[in-house]
N, C-alpha and C positions, 0 to 999 in steps of 0.2 A: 504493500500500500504506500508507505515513503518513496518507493520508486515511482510510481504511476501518479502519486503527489508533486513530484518531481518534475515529470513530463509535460502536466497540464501545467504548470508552471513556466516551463520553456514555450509552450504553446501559449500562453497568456503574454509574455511578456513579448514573443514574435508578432503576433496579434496588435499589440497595440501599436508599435510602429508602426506595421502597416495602414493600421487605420486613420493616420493621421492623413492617407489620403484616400478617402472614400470612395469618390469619384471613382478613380482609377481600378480599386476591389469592384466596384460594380460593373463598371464595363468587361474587366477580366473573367467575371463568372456568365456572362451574358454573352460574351464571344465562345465558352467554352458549350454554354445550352444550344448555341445556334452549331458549330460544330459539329455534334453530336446529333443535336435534333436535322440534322440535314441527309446521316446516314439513315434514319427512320423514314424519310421521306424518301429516299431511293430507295429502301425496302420497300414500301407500299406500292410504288411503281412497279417496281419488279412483280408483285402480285396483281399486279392488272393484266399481265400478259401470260402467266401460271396459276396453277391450281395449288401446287404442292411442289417441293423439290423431295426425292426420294420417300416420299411418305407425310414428309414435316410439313404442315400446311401455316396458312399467314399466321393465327394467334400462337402454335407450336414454335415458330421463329422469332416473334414479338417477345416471348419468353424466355428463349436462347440466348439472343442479342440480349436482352435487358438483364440477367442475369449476371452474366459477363462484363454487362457495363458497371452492373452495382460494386460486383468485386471490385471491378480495375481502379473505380473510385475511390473507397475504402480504401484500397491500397497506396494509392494515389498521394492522400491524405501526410501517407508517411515514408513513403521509398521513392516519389519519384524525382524529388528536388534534388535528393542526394543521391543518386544514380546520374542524374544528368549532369549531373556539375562538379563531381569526380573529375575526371579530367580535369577540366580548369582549373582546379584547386592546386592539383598537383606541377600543373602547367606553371602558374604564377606563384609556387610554395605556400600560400595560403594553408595546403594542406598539414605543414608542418604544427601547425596551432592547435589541431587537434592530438598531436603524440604527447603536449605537458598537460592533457586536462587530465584528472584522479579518477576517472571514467573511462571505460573501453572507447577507443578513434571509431568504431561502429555505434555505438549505443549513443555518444554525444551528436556523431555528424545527423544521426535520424533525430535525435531530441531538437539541433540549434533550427533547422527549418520545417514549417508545416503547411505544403500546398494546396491553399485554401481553393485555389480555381477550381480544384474539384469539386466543390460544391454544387456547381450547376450540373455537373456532370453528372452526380449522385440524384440531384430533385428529379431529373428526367430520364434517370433508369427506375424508379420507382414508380415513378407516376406509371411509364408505360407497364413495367410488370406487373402492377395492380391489375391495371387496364387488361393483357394478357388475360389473367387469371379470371377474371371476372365473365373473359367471354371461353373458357377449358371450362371442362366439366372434369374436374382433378376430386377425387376420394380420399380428401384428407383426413388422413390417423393422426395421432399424437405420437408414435415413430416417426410418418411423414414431416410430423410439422419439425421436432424437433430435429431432424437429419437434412431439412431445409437450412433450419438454423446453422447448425456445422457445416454444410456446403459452402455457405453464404462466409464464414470464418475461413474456411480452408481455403477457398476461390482466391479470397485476397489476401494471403500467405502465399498461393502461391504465384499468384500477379507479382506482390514483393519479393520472395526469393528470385525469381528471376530477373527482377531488376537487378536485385543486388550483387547476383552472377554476372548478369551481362556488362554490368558496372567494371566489376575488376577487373575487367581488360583493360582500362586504363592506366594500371598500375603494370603493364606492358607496353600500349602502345598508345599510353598518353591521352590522343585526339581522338576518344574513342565516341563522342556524341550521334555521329553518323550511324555508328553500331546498335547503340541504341535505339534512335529514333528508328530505324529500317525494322527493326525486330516488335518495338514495347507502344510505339507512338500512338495516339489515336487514330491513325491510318496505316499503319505498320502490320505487319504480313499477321501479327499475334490476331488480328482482325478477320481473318479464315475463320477462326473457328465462332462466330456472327453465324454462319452457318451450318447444317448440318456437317458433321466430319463423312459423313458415308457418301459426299457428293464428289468427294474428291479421290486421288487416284489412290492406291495403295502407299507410296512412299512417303505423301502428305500426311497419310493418318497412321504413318508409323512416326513420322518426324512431331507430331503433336500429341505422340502421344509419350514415347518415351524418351525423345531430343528436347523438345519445347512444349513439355506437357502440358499447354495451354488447355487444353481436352479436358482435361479435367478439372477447371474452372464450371464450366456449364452444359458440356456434351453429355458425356459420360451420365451426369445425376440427371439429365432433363430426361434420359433413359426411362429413369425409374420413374420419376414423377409426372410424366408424361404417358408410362405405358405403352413406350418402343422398344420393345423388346425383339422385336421383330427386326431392327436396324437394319443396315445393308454393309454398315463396315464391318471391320476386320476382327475387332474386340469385344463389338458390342453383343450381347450385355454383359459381360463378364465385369467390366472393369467399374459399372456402374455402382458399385459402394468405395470405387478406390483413391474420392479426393482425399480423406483426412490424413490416409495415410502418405498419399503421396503428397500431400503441403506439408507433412513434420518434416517427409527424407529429405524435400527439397529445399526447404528453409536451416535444416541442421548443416547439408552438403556448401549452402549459398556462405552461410556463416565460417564453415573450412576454410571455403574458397576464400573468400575476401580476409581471412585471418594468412593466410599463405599467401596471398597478394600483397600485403601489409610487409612481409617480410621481404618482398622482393624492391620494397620500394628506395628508391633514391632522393634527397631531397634537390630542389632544385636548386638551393643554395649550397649544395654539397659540393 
């Protein structure tokens, strides 16, 4: 509790800088809804000219996408300032200021920033997954609800750990923002799985599933919750209870990694 005491205290005290320019927070959460809210609107289009893609019909992918969008938010919130600006940090030694604080250089660099733009990002993955569910005819248990819950946990563990992976590249080859954005962005290939994974070829839904286990953010459990069982990929349903497990491995393996990156690093005043 003194640690999480702690946290919202770095988050408070980030917070009020920022707010000293309001303006600016509003339009940054309002460019991020319209972003966002602009892939929804190509989805809908998409379903004026289809029925279904492999089975998944419009409110089964309404609830995919949004899904996925909720995690990446959530995650968002806390891995993605500091995944992206890695590099830079290391670039202009900045990074050195986090090796004197009395805190682990991971546990501070996620505490000093908190990516609020995600906010609009989060208002309009919810609204639409309400909106989803309200037009599914889903047989919620109190299993379902609460294994929703944990989905909803792990999804954005593992959005985070693989930020935090794809981050430590920098701590090799520096200028690593590009790698980044290609892979985690808001339009960035992690954006495949917005769709069914069974639409795509077999290398795809092996690469998402145990390379870039993005899949198991919202594929895999929309399985179950959805009652596709019948899938057309490779794994499905098998793998359909296997996010919680795979957000611990991936987030224990992300924390290796960036602890072994740590060691390889140079300062740039060295």
């Amino acid at each position: 509790m003194e640690e999480l005491g702690l946290y919202l205290q770095f988050i408070k005290t980030y917070m009020k800088s920022k707010l000293e320019y309001k303006f600016s927070i509003v339009v940054e959460i309002f460019a991020n809804i319209i972003n966002i809210g602009g892939f929804y609107v190509f989805l809908t289009v998409i379903f004026t000219q289809v029925q279904s893609i492999k089975g998944w019909e419009y409110y089964d992918i309404l609830f995919l996408v949004s899904l996925n969008w909720l995690c990446n938010a959530i995650s968002g919130f806390f891995f993605w300032a500091p995944s992206v600006r890695l590099g830079e940090m290391i670039r202009t030694g900045t990074f050195d200021t986090l090796l004197v604080r009395p805190i682990h250089p991971l546990k501070f660099y996620i505490y000093r920033q908190f990516q609020y733009t995600f906010i609009g990002r989060l208002l309009i993955a919810v609204f639409f997954l309400i909106y989803s569910l309200a037009h599914l005819s889903l047989n919620w248990t109190f299993f379902k609800a609460v294994f929703f819950f944990i989905v909803i946990v792990s999804g954005a563990l593992i959005h985070g750990a693989l930020l935090i992976i794809i981050s430590t590249t920098a701590f090799w080859i520096v200028s690593n923002e590009d790698v980044v954005n290609f892979i985690a962005s808001y339009d960035g290939i992690r954006t495949l799985i917005d769709f069914p994974l069974a639409a795509f070829p077999s290398f795809i839904q092996v690469i998402f599933t145990f390379m870039l286990p993005f899949a198991f953010v919202n594929y895999y459990p929309s399985i179950y919750f959805l009652n596709k069982q019948e899938s057309y990929s490779l794994f499905a349903p098998y793998l359909q209870f296997g996010s919680p497990v795979v957000a611990a491995l991936l987030f224990g393996v992300a924390v290796l990694l960036w602890n072994w990156g740590l060691t390889k690093y140079n300062s740039a005043g060295a």
